[in-house]
C-alpha positions in Angstrom: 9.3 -62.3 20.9 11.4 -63.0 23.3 15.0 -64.7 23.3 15.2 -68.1 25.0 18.5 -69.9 25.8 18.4 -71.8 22.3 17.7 -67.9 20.6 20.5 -66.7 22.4 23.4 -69.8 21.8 22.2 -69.7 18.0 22.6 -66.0 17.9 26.4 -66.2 19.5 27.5 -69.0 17.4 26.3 -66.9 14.5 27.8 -64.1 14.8 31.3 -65.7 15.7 31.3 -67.1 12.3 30.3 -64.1 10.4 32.6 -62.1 12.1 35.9 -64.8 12.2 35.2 -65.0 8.0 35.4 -61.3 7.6 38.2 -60.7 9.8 39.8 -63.7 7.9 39.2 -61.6 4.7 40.0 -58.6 5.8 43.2 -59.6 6.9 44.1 -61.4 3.7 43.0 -58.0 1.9 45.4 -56.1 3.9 48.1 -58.5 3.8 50.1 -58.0 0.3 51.3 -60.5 -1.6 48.9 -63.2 0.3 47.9 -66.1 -1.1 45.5 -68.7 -0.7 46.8 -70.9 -2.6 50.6 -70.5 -1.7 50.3 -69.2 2.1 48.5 -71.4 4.8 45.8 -69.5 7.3 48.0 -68.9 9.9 50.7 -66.7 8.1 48.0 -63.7 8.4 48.8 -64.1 12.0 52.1 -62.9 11.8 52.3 -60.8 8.9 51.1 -56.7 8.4 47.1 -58.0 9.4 47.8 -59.7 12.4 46.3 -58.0 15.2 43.2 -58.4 12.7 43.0 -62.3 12.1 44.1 -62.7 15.6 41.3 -60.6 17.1 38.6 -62.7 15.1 39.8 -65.6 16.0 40.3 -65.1 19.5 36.7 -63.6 19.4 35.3 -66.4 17.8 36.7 -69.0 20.9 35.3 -66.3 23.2 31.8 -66.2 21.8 31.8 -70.2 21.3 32.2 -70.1 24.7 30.0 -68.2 25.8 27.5 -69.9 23.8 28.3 -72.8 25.5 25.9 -72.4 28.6 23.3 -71.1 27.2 23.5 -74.8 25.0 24.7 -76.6 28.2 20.9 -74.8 29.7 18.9 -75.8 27.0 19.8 -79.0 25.7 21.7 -80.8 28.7 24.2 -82.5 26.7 27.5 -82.4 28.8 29.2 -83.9 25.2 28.3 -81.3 23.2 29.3 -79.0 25.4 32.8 -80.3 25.9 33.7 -80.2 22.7 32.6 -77.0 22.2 34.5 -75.9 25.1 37.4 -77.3 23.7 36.7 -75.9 20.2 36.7 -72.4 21.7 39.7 -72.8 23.7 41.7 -74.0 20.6 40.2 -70.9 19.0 41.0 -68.4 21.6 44.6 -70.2 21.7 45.3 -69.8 18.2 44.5 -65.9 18.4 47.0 -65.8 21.0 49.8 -68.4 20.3 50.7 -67.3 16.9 53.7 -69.0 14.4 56.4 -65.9 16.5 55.6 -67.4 19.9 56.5 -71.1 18.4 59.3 -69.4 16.2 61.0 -68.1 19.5 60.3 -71.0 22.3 61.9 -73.7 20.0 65.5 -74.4 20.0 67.3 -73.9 16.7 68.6 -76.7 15.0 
């Protein structure tokens, strides 16, 4: 059977969530003392497991976007794949911008 462009956007999309969750717990795993309660998300992107959470995040804008014209083929929808776009950009720039790039371009009070 044969993968059409629907198959193919499908498969990408799934397998960007799968792998962002377990990066997401294998970071918090590795991180000690971490919290999910007490800590937000994005403190795994600084601490001990952040080349880890910041890799699956930054993989899961990549593959968004790359599902993106294989949707764009299939479906036509110019909406849909805007946001998506977007989406995956915001994801890729969160793997890259972490809470140490904002921590050092802002000026102390």
């Amino acid at each position: 059977m044969p993968l059409n462009r629907k198959r193919i956007a499908g498969l990408l999309l799934f397998v960007a969530g799968v792998e962002c969750i377990l990066g997401i717990i294998l970071a918090e795993t590795l991180y000690p003392g971490y919290s999910t309660a007490e800590n937000y998300i994005s403190d795994l992107g600084i601490g001990p497991s952040a080349l880890i959470f910041n890799s699956a995040v930054f993989l899961l804008g990549a593959l968004a976007i790359s599902s993106v014209y294989f949707i764009h083929e299939s479906l036509k929808s110019k909406l849909f794949t805007a946001v998506l776009t977007v989406s995956g950009a915001g994801a890729m720039g969160v793997g890259i911008f972490t809470e140490h790039v904002l921590l050092y371009t802002l000026p102390s009070p």
